[in-house]
Residue frames relative to the residue before (quaternion, step in Angstrom):
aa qw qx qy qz dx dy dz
X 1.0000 0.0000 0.0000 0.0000 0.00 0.00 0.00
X 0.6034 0.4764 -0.3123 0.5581 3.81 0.81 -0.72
X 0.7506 0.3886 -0.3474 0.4060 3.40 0.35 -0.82
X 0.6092 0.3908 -0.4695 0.5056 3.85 0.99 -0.06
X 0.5847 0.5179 -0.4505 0.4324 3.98 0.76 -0.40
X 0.4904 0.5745 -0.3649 0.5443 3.68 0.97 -0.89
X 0.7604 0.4057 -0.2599 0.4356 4.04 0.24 -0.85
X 0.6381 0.4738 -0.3190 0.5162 3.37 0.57 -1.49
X 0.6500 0.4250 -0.4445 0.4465 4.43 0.69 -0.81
X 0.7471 0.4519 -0.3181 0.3693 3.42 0.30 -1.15
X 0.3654 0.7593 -0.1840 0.5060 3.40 1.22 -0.48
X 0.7328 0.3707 0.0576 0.5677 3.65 0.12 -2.00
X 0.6697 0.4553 -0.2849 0.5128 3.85 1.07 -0.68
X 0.5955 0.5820 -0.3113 0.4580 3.69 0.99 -1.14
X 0.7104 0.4645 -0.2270 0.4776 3.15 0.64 -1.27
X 0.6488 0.4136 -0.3766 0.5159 3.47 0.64 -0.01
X 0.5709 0.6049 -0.2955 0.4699 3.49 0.50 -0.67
X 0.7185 0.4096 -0.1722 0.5350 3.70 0.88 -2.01
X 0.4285 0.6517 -0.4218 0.4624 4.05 1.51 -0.38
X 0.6614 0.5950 -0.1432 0.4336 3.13 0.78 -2.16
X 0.6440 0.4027 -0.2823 0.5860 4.11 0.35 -1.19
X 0.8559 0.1492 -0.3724 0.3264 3.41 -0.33 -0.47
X 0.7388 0.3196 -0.4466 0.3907 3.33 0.25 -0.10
X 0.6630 0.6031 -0.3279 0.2986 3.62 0.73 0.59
X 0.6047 0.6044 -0.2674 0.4445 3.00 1.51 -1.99
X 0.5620 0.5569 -0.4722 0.3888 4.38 0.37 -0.73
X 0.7477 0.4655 -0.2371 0.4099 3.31 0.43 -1.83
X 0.7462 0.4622 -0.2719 0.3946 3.27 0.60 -1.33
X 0.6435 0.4886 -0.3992 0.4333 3.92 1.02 -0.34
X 0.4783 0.5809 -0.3849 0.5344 3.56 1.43 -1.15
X 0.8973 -0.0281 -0.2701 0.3481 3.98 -0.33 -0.44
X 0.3259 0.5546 -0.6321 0.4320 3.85 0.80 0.99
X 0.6902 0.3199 -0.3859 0.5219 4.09 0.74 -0.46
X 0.6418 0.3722 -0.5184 0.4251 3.86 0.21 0.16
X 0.6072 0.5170 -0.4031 0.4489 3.62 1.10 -0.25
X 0.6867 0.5374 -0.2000 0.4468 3.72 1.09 -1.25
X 0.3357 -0.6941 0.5333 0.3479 2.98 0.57 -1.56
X 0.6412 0.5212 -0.0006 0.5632 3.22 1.38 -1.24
X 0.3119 -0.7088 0.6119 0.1608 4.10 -0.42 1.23
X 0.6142 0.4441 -0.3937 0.5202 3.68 0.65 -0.94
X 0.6070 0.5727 -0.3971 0.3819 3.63 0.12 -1.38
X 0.7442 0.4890 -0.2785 0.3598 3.49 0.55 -1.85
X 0.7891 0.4535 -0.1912 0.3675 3.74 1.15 -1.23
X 0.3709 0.6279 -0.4458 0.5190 3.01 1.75 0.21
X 0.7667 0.4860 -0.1511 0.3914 3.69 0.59 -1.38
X 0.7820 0.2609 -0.3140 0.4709 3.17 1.05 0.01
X 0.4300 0.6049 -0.4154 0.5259 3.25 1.46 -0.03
X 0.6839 0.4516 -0.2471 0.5170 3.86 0.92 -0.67
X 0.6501 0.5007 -0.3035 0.4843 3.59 0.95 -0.73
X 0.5304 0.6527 -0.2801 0.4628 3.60 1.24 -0.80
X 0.7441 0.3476 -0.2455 0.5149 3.33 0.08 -1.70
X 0.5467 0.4892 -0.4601 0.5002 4.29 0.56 -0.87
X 0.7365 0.4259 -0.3610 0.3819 3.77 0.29 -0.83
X 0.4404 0.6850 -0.3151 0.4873 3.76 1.29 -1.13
X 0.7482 0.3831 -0.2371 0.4871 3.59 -0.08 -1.81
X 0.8284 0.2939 -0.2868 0.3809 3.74 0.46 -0.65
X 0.0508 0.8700 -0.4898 -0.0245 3.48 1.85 0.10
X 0.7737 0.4778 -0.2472 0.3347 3.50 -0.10 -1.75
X 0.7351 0.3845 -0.2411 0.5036 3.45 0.71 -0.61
X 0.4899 0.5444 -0.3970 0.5532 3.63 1.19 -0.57
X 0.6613 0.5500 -0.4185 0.2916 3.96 -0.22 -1.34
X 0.7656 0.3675 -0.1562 0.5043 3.41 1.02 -1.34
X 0.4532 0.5483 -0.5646 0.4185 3.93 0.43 0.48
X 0.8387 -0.4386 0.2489 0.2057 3.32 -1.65 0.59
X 0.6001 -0.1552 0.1050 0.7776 3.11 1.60 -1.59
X 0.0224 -0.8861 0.4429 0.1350 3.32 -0.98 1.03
X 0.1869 0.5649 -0.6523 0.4695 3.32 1.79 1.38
X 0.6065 0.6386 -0.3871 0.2729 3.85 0.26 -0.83
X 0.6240 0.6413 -0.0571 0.4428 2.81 1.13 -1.17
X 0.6706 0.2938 -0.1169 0.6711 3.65 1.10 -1.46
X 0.4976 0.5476 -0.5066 0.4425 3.70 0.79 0.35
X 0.5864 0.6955 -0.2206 0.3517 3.06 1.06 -1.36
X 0.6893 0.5566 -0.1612 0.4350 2.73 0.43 -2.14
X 0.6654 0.6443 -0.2080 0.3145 3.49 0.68 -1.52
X 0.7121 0.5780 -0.0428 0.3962 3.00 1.27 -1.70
X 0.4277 0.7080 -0.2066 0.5226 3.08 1.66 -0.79
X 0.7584 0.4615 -0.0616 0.4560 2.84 -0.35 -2.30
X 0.6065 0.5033 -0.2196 0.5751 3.77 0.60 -0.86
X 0.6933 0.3021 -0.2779 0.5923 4.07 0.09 -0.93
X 0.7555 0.4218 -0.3235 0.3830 3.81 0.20 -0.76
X 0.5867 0.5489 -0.3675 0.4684 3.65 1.15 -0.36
X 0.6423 0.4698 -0.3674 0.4815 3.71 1.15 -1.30
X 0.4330 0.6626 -0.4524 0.4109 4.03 1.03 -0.50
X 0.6684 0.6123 -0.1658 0.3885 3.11 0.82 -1.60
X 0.8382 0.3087 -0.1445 0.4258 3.45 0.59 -1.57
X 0.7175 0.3703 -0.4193 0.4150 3.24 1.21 -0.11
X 0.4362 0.4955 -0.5955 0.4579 3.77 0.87 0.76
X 0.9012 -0.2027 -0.0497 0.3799 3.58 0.98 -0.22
X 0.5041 -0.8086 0.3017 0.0309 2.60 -0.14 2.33
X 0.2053 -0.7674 0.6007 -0.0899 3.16 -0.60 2.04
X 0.2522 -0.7501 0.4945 0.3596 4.02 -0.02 0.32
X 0.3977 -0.7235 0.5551 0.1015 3.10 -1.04 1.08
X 0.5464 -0.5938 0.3333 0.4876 3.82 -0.72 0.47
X 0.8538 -0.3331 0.3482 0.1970 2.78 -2.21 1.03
X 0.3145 -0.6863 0.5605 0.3404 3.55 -0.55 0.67
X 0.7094 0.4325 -0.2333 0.5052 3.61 0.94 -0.66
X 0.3897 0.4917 -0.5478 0.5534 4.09 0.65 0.27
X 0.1466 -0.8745 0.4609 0.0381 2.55 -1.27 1.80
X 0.5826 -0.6666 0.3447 0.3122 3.80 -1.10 0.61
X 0.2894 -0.7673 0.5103 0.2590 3.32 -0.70 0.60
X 0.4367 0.5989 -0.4925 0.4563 3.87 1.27 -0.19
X 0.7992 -0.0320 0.1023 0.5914 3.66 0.57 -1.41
X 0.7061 -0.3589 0.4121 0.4503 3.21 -1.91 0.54
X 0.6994 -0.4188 0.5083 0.2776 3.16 -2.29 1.30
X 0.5577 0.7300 -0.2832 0.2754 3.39 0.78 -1.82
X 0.8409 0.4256 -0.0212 0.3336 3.12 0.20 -1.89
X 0.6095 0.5873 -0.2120 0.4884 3.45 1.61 -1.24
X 0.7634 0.4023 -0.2407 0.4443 3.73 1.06 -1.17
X 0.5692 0.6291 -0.3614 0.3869 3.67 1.38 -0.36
X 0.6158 0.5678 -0.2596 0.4806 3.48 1.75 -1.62
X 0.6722 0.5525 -0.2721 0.4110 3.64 1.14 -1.32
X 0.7218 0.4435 -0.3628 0.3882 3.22 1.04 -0.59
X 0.7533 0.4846 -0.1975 0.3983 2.94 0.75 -0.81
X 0.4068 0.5247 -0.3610 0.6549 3.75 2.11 0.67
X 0.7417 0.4215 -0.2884 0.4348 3.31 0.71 -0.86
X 0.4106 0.5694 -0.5644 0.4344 4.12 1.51 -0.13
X 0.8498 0.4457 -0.2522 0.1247 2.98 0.32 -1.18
X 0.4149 -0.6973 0.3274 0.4841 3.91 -0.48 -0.05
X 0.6416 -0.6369 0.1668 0.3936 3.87 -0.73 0.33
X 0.6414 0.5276 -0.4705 0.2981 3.00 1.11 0.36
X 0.6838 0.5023 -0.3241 0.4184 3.29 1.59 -0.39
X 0.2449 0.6409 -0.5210 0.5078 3.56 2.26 0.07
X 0.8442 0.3518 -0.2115 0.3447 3.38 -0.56 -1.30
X 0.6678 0.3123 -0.4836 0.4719 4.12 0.37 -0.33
X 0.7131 0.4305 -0.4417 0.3332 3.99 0.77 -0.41
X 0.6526 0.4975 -0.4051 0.4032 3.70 1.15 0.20
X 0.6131 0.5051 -0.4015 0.4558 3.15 1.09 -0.52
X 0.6051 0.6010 -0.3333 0.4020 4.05 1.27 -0.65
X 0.5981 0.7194 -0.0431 0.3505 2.63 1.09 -2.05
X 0.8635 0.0201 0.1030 0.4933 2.79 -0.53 -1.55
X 0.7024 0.3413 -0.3879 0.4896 3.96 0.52 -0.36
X 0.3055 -0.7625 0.5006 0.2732 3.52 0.86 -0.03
X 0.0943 0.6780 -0.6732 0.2799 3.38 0.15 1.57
X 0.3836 -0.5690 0.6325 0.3594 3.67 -1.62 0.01
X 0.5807 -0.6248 0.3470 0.3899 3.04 -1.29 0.30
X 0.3293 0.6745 -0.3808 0.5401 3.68 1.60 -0.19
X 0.7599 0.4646 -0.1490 0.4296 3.75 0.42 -1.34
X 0.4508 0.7086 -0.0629 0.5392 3.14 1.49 -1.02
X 0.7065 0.5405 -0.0914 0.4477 3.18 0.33 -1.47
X 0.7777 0.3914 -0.1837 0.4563 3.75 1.15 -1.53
X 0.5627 0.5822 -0.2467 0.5325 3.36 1.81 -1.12
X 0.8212 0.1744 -0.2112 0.5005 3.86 0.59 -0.33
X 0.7319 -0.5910 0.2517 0.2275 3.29 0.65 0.83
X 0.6285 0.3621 -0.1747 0.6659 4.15 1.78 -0.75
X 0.7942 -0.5014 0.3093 0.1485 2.68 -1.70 0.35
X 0.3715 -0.7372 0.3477 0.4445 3.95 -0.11 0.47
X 0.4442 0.5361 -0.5769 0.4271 3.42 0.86 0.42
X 0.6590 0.5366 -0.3214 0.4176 3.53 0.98 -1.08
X 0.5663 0.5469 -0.3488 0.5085 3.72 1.10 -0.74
X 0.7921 0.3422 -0.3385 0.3754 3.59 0.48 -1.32
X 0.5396 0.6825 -0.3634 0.3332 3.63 1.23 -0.15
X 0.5315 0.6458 -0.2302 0.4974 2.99 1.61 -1.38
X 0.7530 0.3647 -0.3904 0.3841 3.47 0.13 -1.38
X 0.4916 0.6193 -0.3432 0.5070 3.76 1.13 -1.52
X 0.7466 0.2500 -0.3216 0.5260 3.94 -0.22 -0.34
X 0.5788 0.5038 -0.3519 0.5360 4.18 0.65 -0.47
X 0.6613 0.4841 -0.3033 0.4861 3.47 0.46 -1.15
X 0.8090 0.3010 -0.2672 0.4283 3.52 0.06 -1.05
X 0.6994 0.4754 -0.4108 0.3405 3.62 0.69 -0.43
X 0.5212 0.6118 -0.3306 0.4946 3.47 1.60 -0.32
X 0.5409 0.4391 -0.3737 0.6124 3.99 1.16 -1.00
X 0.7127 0.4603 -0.4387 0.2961 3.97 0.01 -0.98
X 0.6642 0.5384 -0.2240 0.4678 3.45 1.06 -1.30
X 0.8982 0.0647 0.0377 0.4331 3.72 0.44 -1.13
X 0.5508 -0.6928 0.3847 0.2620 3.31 1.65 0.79
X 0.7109 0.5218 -0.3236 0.3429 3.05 -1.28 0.64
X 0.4912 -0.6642 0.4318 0.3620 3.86 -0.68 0.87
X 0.7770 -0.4063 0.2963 0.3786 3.91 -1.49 0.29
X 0.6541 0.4016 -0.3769 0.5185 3.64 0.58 -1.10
C-alpha cells in the first residue's frame, strides 16, 4: 500500500513539474536569448535552471510562484556564466549570423538595441517587457526593489527612445 502512495506522489509531482516545462521552457528561452544573445547559450540556461529546479522540486511546488523562482534561478545561472566569460572572453555569435527562426534583419536591430543598454536595465526590460512580468513580480525574480525595477525600465526606456527614437510601445 505505501509503495502505491509513494507512486501515485511522485507521479502527482511530475505532473506538476511537466505543467511547469511547458508552460515555461518557450518564454523562458525567448528572454535568456535577448539577455545572451546566443539561442544555444539561452537553452543551455534553461535546460540547467530546470533540472536545479527538478532536484529541489518538493520544496519548489509549495512556494508562492514557482515560475518566479525558475526565473530566478535562470537569471542567476545566466549573470554567473557572463562572470565567467568575461574573465575569459569566449566570442559570442556574430551580431550579423543569421537566424533561421527569424529574419537576420530583425535579430541584429533587437541585439543592438539590448546591447545599448547596461545589464541591469537589459534584464528588468525583458523580464517586464517581453516575459510580461509586473514590475512588483519583477522585483522578486531580480532580486531589488520594484521601485528599483520601475527605475531600471524608466532609464532603459529612455536610453533606447534617445538612441533609436521613437515612443515606448
Amino acid at each position: 500500500m505505501a509503495t502505491t502512495q509513494a507512486r501515485a506522489a511522485a507521479t502527482e509531482e511530475r505532473l506538476d513539474f511537466d505543467d511547469l516545462f511547458r508552460s515555461e521552457y518557450p518564454r523562458l528561452v525567448s528572454g535568456l536569448h535577448l539577455l545572451t544573445g546566443s539561442r544555444a547559450e539561452a537553452e543551455d540556461l534553461a535546460q540547467d535552471a530546470l533540472a536545479r529546479i527538478y532536484e529541489r522540486w518538493s520544496r519548489v511546488r509549495s512556494m508562492d510562484s514557482p515560475a518566479g523562482y525558475l526565473y530566478t534561478v535562470a537569471l542567476n545561472l545566466a549573470r554567473k556564466r557572463a562572470r565567467r566569460l568575461r574573465r575569459a572572453p569566449v566570442p559570442l555569435d556574430p551580431p550579423s549570423a543569421p537566424d533561421p527562426e527569424e529574419t537576420a534583419e530583425r535579430r541584429a536591430a533587437i541585439r543592438a538595441a539590448l546591447r545599448s543598454l547596461s545589464r541591469e536595465q537589459r534584464e528588468a526590460l525583458v523580464v517586464v517587457e517581453w516575459l510580461g512580468f509586473s514590475p512588483s513580480e519583477a522585483s522578486a525574480v531580480l532580486g531589488v526593489s520594484a521601485e528599483s525595477v520601475r527605475s531600471r525600465l524608466h532609464r532603459a526606456r529612455s536610453t533606447l527612445r534617445s538612441r533609436f527614437g521613437g515612443a515606448d510601445e
